[in-house]
C-alpha positions in Angstrom: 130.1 213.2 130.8 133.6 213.2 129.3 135.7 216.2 129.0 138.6 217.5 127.8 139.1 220.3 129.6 135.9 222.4 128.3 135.5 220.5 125.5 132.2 217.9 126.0 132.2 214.5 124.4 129.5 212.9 125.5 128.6 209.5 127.9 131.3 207.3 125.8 132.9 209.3 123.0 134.2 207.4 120.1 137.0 209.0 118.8 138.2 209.2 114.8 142.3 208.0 115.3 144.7 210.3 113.2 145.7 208.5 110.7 148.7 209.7 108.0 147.4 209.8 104.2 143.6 209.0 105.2 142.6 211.5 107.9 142.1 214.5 105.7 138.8 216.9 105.8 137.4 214.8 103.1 137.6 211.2 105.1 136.8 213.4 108.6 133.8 214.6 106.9 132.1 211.3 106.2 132.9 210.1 109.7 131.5 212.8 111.4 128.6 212.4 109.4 128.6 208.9 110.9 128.8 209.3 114.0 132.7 210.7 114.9 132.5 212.7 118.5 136.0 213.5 118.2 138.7 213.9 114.9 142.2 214.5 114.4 144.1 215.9 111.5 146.8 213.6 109.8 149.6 214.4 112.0 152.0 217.3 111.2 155.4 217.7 111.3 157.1 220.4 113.8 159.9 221.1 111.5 158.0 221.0 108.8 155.3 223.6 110.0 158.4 225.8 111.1 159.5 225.6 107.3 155.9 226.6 105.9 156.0 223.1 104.1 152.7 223.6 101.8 151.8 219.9 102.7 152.4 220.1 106.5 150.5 223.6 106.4 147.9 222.1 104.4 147.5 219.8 106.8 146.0 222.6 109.3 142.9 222.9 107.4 140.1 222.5 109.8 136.2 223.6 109.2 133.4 224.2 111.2 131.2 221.3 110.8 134.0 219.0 112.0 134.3 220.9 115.9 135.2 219.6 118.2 138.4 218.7 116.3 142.1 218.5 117.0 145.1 219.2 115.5 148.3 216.5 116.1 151.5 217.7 115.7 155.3 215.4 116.5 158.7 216.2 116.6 161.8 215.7 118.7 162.8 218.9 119.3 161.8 221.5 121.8 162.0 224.6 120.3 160.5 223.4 117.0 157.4 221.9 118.6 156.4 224.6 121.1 156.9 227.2 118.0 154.4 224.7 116.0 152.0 225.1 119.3 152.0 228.7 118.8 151.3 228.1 114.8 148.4 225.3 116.0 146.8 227.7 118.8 146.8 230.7 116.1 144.4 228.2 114.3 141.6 228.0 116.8 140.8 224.2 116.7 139.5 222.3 119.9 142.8 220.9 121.3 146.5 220.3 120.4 147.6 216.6 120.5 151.3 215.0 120.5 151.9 212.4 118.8 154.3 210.3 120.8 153.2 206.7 119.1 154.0 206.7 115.5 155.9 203.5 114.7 157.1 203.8 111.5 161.2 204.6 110.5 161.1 207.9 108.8 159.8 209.3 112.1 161.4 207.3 114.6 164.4 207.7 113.0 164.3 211.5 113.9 163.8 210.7 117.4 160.1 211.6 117.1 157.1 209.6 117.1 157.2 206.4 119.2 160.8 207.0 119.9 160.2 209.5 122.7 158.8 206.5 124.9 163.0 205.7 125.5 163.2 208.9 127.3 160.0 209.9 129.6 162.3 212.9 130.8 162.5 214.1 126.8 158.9 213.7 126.7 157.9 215.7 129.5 159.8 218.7 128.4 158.7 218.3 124.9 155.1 218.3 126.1 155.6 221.2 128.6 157.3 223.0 125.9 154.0 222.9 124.4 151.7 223.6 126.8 153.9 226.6 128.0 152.7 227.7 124.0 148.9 227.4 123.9 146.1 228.3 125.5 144.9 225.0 123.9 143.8 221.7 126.1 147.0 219.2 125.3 146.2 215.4 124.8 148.9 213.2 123.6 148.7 209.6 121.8 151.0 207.2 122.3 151.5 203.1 122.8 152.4 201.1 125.7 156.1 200.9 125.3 159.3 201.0 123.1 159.2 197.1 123.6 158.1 194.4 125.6 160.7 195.0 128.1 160.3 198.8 128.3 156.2 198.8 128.6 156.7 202.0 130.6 152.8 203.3 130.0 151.8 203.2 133.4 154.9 205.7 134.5 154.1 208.2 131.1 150.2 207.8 132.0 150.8 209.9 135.5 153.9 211.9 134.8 151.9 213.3 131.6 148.9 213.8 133.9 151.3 215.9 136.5 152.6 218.6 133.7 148.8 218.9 132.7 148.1 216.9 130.0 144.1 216.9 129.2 143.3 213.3 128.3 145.4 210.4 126.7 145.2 208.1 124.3 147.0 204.7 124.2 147.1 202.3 121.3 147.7 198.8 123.0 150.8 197.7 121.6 154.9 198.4 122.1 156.9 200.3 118.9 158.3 196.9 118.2 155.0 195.0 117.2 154.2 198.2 115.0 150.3 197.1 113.8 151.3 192.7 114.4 150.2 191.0 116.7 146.4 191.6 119.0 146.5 194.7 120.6 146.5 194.2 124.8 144.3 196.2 126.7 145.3 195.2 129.7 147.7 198.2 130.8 145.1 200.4 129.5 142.9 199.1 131.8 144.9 199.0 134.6 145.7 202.7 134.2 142.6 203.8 133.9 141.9 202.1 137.4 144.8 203.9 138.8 143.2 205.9 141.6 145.6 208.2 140.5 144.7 209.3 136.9 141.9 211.6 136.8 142.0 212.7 132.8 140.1 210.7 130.2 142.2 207.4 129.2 141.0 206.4 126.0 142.0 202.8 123.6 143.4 202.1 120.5 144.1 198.9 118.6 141.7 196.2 116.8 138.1 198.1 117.3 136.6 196.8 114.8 133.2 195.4 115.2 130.2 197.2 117.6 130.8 194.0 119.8 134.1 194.3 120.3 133.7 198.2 121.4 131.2 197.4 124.5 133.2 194.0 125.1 136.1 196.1 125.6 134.3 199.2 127.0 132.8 196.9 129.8 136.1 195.3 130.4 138.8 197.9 130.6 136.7 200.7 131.9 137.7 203.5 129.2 136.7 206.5 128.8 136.0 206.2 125.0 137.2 204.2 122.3 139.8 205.3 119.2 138.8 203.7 116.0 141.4 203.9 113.0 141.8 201.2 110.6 138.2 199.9 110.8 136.8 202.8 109.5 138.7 203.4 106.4 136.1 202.9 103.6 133.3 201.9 106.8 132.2 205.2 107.9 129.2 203.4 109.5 131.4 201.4 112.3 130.7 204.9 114.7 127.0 204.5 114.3 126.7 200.8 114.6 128.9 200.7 117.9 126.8 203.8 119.0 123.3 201.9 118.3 124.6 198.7 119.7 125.6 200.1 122.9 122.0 201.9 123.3 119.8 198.9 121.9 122.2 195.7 122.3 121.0 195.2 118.5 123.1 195.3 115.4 122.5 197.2 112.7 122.0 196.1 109.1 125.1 197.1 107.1 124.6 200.0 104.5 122.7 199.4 101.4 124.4 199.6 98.0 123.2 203.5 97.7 124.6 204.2 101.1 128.1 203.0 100.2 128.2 205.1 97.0 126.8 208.1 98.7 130.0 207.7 101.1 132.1 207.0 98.1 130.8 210.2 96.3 131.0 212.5 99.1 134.3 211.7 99.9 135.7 211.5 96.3 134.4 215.3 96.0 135.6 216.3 99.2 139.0 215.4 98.1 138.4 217.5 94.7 137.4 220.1 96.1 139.9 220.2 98.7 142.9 219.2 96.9 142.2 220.2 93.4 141.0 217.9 90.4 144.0 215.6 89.7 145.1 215.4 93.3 142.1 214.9 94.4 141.1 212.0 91.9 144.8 210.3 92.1 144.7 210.3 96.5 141.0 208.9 96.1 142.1 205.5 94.6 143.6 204.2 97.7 140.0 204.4 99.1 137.8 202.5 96.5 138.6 199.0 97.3 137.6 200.0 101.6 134.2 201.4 99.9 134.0 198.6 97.7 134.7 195.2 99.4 133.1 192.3 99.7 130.8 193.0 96.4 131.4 189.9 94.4 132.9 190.3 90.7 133.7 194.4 91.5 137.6 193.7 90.3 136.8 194.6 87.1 134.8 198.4 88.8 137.8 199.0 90.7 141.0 198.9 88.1 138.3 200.9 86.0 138.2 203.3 88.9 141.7 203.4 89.7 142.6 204.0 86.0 141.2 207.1 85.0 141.3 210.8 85.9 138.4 211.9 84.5 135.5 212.9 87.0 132.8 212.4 85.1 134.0 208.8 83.9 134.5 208.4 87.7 131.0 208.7 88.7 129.8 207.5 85.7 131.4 203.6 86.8 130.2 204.5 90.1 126.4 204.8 89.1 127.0 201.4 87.0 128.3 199.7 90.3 125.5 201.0 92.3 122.8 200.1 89.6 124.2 196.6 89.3 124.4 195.6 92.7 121.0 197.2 93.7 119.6 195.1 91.2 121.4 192.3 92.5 120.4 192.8 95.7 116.6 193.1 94.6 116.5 190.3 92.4 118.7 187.8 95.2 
């Protein structure tokens, strides 16, 4: 059984990766409902939590039916982040995670992010700073390096562990390759073999197949796996790796109706939680994931894409599902 701390996740949890723009309680609530053990919120900024930024307090929404969840936070500050661990604890989810792996500019460039793996003696005082804050199990997620001659994981893997870090979860490449590149495993592995580490080591980077889960499951020895990418607009990847590790069998991919069920649930998630035009606009990104490999469904998508009208919405989304099912019937 892994745990974090209390918290019980199962033989081999798979774990929902936070994701910014795309891991919102509408896209959290189809995962889960596909098999998800553990979510995260899009992360949240420190400063911005500090500053009652509507977005980044948005961004604390959290609901019942997702537990157990966690909340990410980053920053490069101190102060700022263990006052946004006293904001997080005050909203009672299952664990506060750091986010100490982003790649991208706007948050490296504030020393944040991926850019705290140049200074292991920053973050260990960031991360105590929160865990002096909350009563909360602390995870962090973060990558193997700065670069490929800084891949200083193994060293942030046990000094995280000795402050009291709860689990950790390590996407396999450096800041430098940001998503290029295949992701290695192979420190991952290797700390997760340390006789040292006792917490849950989890991997990130390039799940995407139920094959590829117990090929790498069986060969690094993880705890549990992180899945991001692969299950924007493919729900379904959580309960395919899940039956294929039971049965050694693949599943069928969803049917037609099963796709457009996601879609739907999703698309009024986002409504609901964001308002009408938000919630429409933010959707569009999502149709093409829910969507591909349907021959000829161009023409469905810049339909979809182009209007803000709900009910034109699902009316082109019963016309895709009643084509294709006929399709599908008739093939």
């Amino acid at each position: 059984m892994v745990k974090i701390g209390n918290i019980e996740l199962g033989e081999f949890p798979l774990l929902l990766a936070p994701m910014e723009d795309v891991s919102d309680p509408p896209f959290r609530a189809v995962c889960k409902e596909h098999g998800a053990d553990l979510m995260y919120t899009e992360f949240i900024s420190s400063e911005g939590l500090i500053r009652d930024a509507i977005k980044s307090r948005q961004k604390l929404d959290i609901f019942d039916y997702e537990k157990p969840v966690g909340i990410q936070i980053f920053g490069g500050d101190e102060d700022a982040l263990a006052m946004s661990a006293k904001i997080v604890d005050a909203t009672n989810p299952d664990l506060l995670d750091i986010n100490f792996g982003c790649p991208v500019k706007k948050v490296v460039c504030k020393g944040a992010g991926a850019a705290v793996l140049k200074d292991i003696d920053l973050m260990v005082r960031l991360t105590k700073a929160c865990i002096r804050e909350t009563s909360l199990p602390v995870t962090i997620k973060t990558r193997l390096g700065w670069d490929n001659d800084t891949r200083n994981i193994e060293e942030v893997a046990e000094r995280m562990q000795d402050i009291g870090v709860k689990a950790i979860s390590i996407h396999g490449r450096t800041r430098m390759q940001l998503y290029k590149g295949d992701a290695d495993w192979t420190l991952i592995g290797k700390i997760k073999n340390n006789p040292r580490i006792h917490i849950p080591i989890f991997g990130n980077g390039d799940i995407d197949t139920p094959e590829k889960a117990v090929e790498y499951k069986n060969r690094y020895g993880v705890d549990g796996i992180m899945i991001g990418r692969a299950a924007i607009g493919y729900p379904w990847i959580f309960r395919e790796v899940k039956h294929y590790m039971a049965t050694g069998e693949t599943l069928p991919p969803p049917t037609i109706a099963e796709r457009l069920h996601a879609c739907r649930k999703h698309l009024h998630g986002s409504v609901n939680w964001k308002g009408t035009k938000i919630g429409i606009l933010e959707m569009r990104r999502h149709y093409a994931s829910y969507l591909k490999g349907l021959s000829h469904v161009k023409e469905y998508r810049t339909r979809l894409v182009s209007t803000e009208d709900l009910n034109e919405i699902e009316g082109i989304l019963n016309e895709v599902e009643e084509r294709f099912t006929h399709e599908s019937m008739t093939a």
